[in-house]
PASEBA-1860 file (N, C-alpha, C; in nm, 3 decimals):
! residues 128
1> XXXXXXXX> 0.083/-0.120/0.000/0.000/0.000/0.000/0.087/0.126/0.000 ~ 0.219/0.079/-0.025/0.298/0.210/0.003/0.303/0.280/-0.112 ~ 0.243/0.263/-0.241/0.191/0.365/-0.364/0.056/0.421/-0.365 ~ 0.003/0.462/-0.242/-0.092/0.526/-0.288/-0.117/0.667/-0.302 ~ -0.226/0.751/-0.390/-0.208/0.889/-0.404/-0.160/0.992/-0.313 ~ -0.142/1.111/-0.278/-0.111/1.176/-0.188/-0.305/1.211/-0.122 ~ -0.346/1.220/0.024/-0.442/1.261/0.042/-0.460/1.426/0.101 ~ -0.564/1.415/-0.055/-0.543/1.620/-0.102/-0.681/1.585/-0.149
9> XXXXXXXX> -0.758/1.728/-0.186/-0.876/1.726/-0.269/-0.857/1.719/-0.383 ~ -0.741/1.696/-0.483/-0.732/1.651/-0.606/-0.733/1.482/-0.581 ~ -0.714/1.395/-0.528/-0.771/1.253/-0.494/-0.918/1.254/-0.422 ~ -0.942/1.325/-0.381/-1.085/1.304/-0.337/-1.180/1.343/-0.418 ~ -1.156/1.458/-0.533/-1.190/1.449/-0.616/-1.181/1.368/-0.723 ~ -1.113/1.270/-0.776/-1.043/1.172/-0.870/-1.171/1.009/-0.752 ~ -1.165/1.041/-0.655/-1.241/0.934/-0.577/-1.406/0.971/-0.631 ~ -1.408/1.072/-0.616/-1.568/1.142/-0.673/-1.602/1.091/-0.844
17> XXXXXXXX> -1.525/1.153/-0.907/-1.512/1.102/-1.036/-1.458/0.992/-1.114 ~ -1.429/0.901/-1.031/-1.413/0.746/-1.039/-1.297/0.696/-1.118 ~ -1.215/0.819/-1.135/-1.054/0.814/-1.237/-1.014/0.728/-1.104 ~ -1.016/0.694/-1.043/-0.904/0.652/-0.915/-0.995/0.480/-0.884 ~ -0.912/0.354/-0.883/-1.023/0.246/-0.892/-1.021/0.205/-0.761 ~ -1.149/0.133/-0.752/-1.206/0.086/-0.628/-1.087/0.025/-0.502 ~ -1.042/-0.091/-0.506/-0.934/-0.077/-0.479/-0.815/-0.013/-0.407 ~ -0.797/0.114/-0.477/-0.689/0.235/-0.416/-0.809/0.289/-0.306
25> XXXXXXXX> -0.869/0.308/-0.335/-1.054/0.388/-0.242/-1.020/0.314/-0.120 ~ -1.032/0.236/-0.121/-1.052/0.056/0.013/-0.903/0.088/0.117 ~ -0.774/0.076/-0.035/-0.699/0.113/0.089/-0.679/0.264/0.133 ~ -0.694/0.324/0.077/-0.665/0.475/0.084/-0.782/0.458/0.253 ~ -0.887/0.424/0.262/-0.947/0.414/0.394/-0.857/0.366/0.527 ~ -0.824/0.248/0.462/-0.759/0.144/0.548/-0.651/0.198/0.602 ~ -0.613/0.247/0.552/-0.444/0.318/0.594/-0.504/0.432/0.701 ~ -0.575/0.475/0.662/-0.637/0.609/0.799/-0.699/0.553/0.929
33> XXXXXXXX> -0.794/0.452/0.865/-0.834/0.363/0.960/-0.689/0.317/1.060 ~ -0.597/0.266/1.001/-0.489/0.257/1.076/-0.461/0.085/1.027 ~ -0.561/0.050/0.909/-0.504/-0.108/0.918/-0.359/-0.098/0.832 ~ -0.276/-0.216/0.897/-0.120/-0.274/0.794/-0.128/-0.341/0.713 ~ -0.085/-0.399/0.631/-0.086/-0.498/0.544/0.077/-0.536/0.580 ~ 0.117/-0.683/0.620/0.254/-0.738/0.610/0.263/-0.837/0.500 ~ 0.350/-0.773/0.447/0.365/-0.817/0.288/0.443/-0.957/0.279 ~ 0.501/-0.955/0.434/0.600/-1.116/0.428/0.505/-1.211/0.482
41> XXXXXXXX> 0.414/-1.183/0.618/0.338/-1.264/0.620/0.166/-1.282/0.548 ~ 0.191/-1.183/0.484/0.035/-1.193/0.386/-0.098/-1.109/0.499 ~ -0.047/-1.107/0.609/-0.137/-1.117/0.709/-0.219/-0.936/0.713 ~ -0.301/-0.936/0.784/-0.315/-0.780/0.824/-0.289/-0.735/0.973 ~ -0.233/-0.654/1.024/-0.258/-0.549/1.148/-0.323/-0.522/1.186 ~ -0.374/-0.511/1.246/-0.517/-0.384/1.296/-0.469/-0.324/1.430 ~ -0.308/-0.319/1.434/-0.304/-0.307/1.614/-0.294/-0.155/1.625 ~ -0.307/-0.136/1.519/-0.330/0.095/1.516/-0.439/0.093/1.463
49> XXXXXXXX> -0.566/0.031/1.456/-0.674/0.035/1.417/-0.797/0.088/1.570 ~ -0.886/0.201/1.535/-0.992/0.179/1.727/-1.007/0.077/1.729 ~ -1.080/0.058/1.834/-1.103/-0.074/1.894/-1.271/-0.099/1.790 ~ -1.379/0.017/1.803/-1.480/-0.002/1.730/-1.446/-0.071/1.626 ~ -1.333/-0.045/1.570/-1.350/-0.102/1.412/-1.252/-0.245/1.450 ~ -1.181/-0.234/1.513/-1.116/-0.385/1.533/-1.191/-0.507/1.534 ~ -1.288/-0.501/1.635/-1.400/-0.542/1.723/-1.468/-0.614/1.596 ~ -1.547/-0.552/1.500/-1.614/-0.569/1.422/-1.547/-0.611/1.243
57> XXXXXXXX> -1.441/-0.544/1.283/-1.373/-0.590/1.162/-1.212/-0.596/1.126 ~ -1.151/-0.723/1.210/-1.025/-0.770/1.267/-0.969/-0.720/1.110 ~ -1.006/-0.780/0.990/-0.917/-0.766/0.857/-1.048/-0.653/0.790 ~ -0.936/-0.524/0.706/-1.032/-0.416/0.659/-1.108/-0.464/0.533 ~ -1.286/-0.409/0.574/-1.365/-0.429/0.480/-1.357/-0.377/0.367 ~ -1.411/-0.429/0.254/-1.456/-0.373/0.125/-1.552/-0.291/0.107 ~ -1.534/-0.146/0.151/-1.634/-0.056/0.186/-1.707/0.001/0.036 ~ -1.687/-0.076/-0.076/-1.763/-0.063/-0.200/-1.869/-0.143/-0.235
65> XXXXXXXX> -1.809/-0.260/-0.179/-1.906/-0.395/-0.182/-1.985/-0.405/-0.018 ~ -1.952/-0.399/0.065/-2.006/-0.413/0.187/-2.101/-0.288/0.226 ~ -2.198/-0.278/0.266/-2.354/-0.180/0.293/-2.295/-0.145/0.426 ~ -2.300/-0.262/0.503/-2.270/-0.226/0.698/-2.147/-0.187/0.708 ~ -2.051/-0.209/0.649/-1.939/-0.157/0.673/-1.928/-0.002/0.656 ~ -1.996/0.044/0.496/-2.028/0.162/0.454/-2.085/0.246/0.550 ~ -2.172/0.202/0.612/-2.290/0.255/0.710/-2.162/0.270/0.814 ~ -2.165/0.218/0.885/-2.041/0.231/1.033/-1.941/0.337/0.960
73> XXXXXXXX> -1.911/0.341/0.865/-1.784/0.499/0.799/-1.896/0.602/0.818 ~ -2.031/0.599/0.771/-2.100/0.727/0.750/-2.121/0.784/0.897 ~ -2.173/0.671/1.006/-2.167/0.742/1.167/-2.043/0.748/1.211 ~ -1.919/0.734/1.130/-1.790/0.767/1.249/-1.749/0.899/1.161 ~ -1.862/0.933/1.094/-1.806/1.059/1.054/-1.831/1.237/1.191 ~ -1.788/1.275/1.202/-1.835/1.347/1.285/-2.008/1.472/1.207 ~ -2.062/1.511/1.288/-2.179/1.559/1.261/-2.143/1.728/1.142 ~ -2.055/1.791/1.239/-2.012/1.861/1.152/-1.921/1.863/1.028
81> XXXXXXXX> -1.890/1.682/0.976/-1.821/1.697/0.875/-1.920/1.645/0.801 ~ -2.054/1.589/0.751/-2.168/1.515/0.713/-2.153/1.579/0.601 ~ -2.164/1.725/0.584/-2.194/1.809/0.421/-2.062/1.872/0.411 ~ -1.912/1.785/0.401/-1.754/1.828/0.355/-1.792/1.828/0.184 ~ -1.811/1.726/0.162/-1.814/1.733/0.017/-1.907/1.827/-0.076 ~ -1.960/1.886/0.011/-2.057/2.005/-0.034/-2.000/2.099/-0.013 ~ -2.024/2.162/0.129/-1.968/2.249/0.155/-1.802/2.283/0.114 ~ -1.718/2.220/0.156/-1.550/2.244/0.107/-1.512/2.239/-0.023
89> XXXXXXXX> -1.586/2.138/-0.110/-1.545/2.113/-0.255/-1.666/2.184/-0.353 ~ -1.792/2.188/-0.311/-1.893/2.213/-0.423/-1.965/2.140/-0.507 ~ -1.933/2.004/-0.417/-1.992/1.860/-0.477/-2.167/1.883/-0.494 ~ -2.215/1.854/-0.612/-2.362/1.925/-0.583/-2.423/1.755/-0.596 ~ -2.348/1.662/-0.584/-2.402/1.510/-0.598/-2.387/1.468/-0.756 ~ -2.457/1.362/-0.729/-2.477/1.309/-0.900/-2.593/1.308/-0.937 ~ -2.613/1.291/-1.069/-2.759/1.317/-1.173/-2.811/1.207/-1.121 ~ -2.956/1.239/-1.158/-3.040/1.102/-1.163/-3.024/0.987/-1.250
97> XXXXXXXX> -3.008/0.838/-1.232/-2.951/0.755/-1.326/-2.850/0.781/-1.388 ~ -2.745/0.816/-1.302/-2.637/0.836/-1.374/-2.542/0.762/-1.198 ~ -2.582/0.708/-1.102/-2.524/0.685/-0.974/-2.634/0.571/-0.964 ~ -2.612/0.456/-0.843/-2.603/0.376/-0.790/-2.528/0.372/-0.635 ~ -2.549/0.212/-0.586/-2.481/0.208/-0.467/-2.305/0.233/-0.511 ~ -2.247/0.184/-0.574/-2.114/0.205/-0.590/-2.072/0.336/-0.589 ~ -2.151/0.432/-0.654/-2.096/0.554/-0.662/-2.135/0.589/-0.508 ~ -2.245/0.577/-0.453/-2.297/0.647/-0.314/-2.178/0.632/-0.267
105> XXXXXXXX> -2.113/0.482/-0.252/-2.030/0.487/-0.112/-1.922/0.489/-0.197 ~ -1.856/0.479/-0.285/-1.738/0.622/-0.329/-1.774/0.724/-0.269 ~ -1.858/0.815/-0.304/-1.873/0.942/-0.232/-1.876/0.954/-0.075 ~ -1.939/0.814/0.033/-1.922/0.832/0.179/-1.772/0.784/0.183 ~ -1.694/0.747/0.075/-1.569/0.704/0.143/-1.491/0.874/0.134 ~ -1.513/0.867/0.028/-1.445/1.037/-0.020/-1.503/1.141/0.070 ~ -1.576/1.180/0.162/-1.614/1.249/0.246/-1.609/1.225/0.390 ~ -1.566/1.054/0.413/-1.490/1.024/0.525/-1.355/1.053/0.504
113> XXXXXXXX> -1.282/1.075/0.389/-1.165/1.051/0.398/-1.126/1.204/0.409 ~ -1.254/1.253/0.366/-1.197/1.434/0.349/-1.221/1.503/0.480 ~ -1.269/1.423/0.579/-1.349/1.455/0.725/-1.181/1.392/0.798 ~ -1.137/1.298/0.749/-0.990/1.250/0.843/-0.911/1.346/0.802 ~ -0.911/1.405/0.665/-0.788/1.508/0.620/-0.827/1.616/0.703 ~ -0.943/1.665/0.676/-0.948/1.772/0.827/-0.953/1.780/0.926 ~ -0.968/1.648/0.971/-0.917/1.609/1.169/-0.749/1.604/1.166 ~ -0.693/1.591/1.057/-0.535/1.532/1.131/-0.497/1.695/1.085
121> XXXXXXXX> -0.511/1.747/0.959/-0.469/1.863/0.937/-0.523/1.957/1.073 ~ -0.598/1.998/1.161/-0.657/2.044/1.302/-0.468/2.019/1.384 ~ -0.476/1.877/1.395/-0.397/1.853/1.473/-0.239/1.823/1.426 ~ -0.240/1.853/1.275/-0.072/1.827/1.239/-0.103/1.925/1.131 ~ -0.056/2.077/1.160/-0.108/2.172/1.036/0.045/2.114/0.908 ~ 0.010/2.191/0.812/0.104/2.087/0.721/0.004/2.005/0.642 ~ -0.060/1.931/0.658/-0.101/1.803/0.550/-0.200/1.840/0.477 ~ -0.161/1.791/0.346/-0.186/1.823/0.217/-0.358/1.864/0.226
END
């Protein structure tokens, strides 16, 4: 996982507009979430992962394919970050029949992930 994009609103945008594949999305989570991947033993980490998400999900979910997993990212978002992708970027959503579930939770991953860029940037000014 050590190639993935830099996390900026030019990837969260590229996450919005689906240039960036499912995949990079999953780990680009995972890595904030705090899961490892050990590449010698195949295995995963979770020992920098909360405990909420440990608890429930020892190896990180497929938050494209998985609904409950999706759902548990949308409440660990905080209340005031719910409308980031609106408010900060100008995301006005997607057309009618032109979205589905895949795109929805692209977009709750991309607005969780843009809700962690503005919790760590709070507390480590500097990041992208």
């Amino acid at each position: 996982m050590s190639n993935l994009p830099p996390l900026n609103t030019e990837t969260i945008w590229a996450i919005i507009n689906d240039t960036i594949d499912d995949a990079t999305v999953n780990q680009l989570v995972w890595h904030c979430l705090g899961y490892r991947h050990d590449e010698i033993s195949g295995k995963w980490d979770a020992s920098g992962v909360a405990e909420e998400w440990q608890n429930e999900y020892p190896e990180p979910p497929d938050f494209i394919e998985s609904r409950p997993a999706t759902v548990k990212l949308t409440r660990s978002i905080p209340p005031e970050n719910k409308q980031l992708l609106k408010e900060s970027l100008g995301f006005k959503g997607y057309k009618i029949g032109e979205f589905g579930p895949r795109q929805t939770r692209r977009a709750t991953a991309a607005n969780w992930l843009l809700s962690y860029l503005r919790q760590t940037s709070l507390k480590e000014p500097g990041l992208a």
